[in-house]
C-alpha positions in Angstrom: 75.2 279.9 235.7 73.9 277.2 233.1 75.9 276.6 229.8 72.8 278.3 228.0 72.9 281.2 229.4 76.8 281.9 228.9 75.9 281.2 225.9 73.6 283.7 225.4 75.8 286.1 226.7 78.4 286.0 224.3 76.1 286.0 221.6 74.8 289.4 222.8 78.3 290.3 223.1 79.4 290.0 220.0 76.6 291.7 218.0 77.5 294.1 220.5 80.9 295.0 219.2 79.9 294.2 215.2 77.0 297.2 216.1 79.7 299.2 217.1 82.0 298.6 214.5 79.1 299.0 212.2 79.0 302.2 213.5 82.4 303.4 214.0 83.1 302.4 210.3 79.5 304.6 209.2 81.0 307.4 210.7 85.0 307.2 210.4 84.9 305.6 206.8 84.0 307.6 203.7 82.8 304.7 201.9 80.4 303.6 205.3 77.6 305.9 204.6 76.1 309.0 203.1 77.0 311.0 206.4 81.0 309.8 206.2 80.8 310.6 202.5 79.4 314.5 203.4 83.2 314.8 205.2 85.2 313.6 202.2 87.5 316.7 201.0 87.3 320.2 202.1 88.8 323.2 202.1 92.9 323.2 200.7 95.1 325.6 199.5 98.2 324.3 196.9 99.8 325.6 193.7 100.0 324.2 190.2 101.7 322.9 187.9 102.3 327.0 186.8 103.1 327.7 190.4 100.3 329.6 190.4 97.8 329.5 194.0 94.9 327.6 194.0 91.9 326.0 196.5 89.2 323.9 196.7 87.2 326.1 194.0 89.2 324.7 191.4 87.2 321.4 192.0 83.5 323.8 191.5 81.7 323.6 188.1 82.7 320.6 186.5 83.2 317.0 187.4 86.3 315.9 188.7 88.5 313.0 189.6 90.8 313.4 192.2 93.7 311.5 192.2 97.2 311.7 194.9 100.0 310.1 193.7 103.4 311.3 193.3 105.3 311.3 189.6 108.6 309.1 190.1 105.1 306.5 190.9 106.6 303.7 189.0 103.0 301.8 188.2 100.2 303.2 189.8 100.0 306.4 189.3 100.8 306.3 185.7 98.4 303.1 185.0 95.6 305.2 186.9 96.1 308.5 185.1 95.9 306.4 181.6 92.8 304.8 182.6 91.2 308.0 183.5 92.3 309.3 179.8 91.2 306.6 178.2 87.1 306.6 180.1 87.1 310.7 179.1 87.7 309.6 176.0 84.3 307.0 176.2 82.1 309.3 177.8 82.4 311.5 174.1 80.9 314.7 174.4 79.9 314.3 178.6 84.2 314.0 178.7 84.5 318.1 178.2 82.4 318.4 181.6 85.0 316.3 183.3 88.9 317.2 185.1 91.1 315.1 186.4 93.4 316.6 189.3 96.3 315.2 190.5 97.8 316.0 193.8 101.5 314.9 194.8 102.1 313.5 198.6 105.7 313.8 197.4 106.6 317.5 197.6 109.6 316.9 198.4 110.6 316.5 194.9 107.4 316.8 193.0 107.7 321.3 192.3 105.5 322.8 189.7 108.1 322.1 187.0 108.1 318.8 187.5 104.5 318.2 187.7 103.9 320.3 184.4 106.9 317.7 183.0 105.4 314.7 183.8 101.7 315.7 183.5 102.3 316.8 179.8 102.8 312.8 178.9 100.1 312.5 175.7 98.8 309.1 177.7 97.5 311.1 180.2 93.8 313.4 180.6 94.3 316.4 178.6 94.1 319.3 180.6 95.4 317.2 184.1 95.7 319.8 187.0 98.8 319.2 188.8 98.8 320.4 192.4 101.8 320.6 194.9 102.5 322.5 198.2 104.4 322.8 201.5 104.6 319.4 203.4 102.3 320.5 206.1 99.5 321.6 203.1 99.6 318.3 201.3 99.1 316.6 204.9 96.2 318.7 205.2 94.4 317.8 201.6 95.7 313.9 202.1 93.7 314.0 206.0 90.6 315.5 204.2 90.6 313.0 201.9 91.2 309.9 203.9 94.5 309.1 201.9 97.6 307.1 203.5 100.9 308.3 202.4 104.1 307.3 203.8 107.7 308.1 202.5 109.4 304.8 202.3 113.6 304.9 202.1 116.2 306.5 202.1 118.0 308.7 199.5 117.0 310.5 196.0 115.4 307.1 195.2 113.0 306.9 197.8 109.4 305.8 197.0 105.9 306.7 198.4 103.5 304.1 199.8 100.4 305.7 199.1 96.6 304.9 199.1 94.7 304.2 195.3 91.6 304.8 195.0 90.9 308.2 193.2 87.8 310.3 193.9 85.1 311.3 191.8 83.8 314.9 193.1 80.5 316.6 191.4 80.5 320.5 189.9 79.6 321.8 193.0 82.7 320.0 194.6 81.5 317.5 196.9 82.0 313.9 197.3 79.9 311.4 194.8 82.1 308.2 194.7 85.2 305.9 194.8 86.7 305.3 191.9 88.3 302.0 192.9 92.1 301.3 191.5 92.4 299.0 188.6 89.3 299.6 186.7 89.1 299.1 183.7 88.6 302.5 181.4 84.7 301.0 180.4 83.9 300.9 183.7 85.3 303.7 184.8 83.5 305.7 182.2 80.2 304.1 183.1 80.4 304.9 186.8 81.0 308.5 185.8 78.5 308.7 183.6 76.3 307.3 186.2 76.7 310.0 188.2 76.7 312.8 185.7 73.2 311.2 184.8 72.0 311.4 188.4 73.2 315.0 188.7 
């Protein structure tokens, strides 16, 4: 076989397998494609901040940001949930159609009473929705929503490794966009309203 042609044959090769990673990371990835984005969230079933029972409808009739974290976070989560506070409070009047939800991967420690605690901070979205649950129903919410969590240490001190990006889900609670971690509160505000515009 002549140099050419082995040549050509790893060439087709290799758009071979970036085809098929294309298309593995359309349909595994929520950020490939408008089909992957259609399996982002889904049906859950936690408690609040009051203790009280709640599910996915909670997300249905306003806009919402979704965000998993845990509260002894010691950067992230706290950084993200000011941001968010801080683009409500640039969208003016369009900031009343909007919610932001926070959902612990550290149930462990995070109960209702402490969520209600640490959610009350003034920096953070007025109104926050705190959600906990059993281990095996935050693993559930965390899968439907792509998120990596991981318990890292030992002892009360322990930390979470956890995905951040937060969410941004429409009023009829479906899946419009990342919200990337680290943008700025402008930004933030004007990929929102973005989406608010486009309905």
């Amino acid at each position: 076989m002549s140099k050419r042609s082995l040549i050509i044959i790893a060439l087709v090769a290799v758009i071979g397998l970036a085809a098929g990673a294309a298309l593995f990371w359309r349909t595994e990835s929520p950020a490939g494609g408008s089909s992957a984005q259609a399996d982002v969230g889904g049906p859950f079933e936690l408690v609040n901040q009051d203790g009280q029972p709640v599910d996915q409808s909670i997300l249905e009739g306003r806009w919402s940001v979704v965000f998993f974290g845990f509260t002894y976070c010691p950067d992230i989560c706290p950084s993200t949930l000011q941001a968010v506070a801080a683009a409500q409070d640039q969208l003016g009047p369009r900031g009343a159609d909007l919610q932001t939800v926070f959902i612990s991967v550290d149930p462990e420690r995070d109960t209702p009473q402490q969520l209600k605690t640490y959610l009350s901070l003034e920096a953070f979205p007025e109104g926050v929705v705190g959600l906990t649950g059993t281990p095996e129903q935050v693993e559930q919410v965390a899968k439907s929503y792509y998120v990596y969590y991981r318990k890292s240490g030992e002892g009360p001190d322990y930390t979470i490794d956890h995905s951040t990006a937060a969410y941004l889900m429409d009023p009829q609670g479906r899946f419009n966009r990342v919200l990337a971690y680290g943008l700025a509160p402008d930004e933030m505000a004007r990929l929102i309203r973005e989406a608010m515009q486009e309905g």
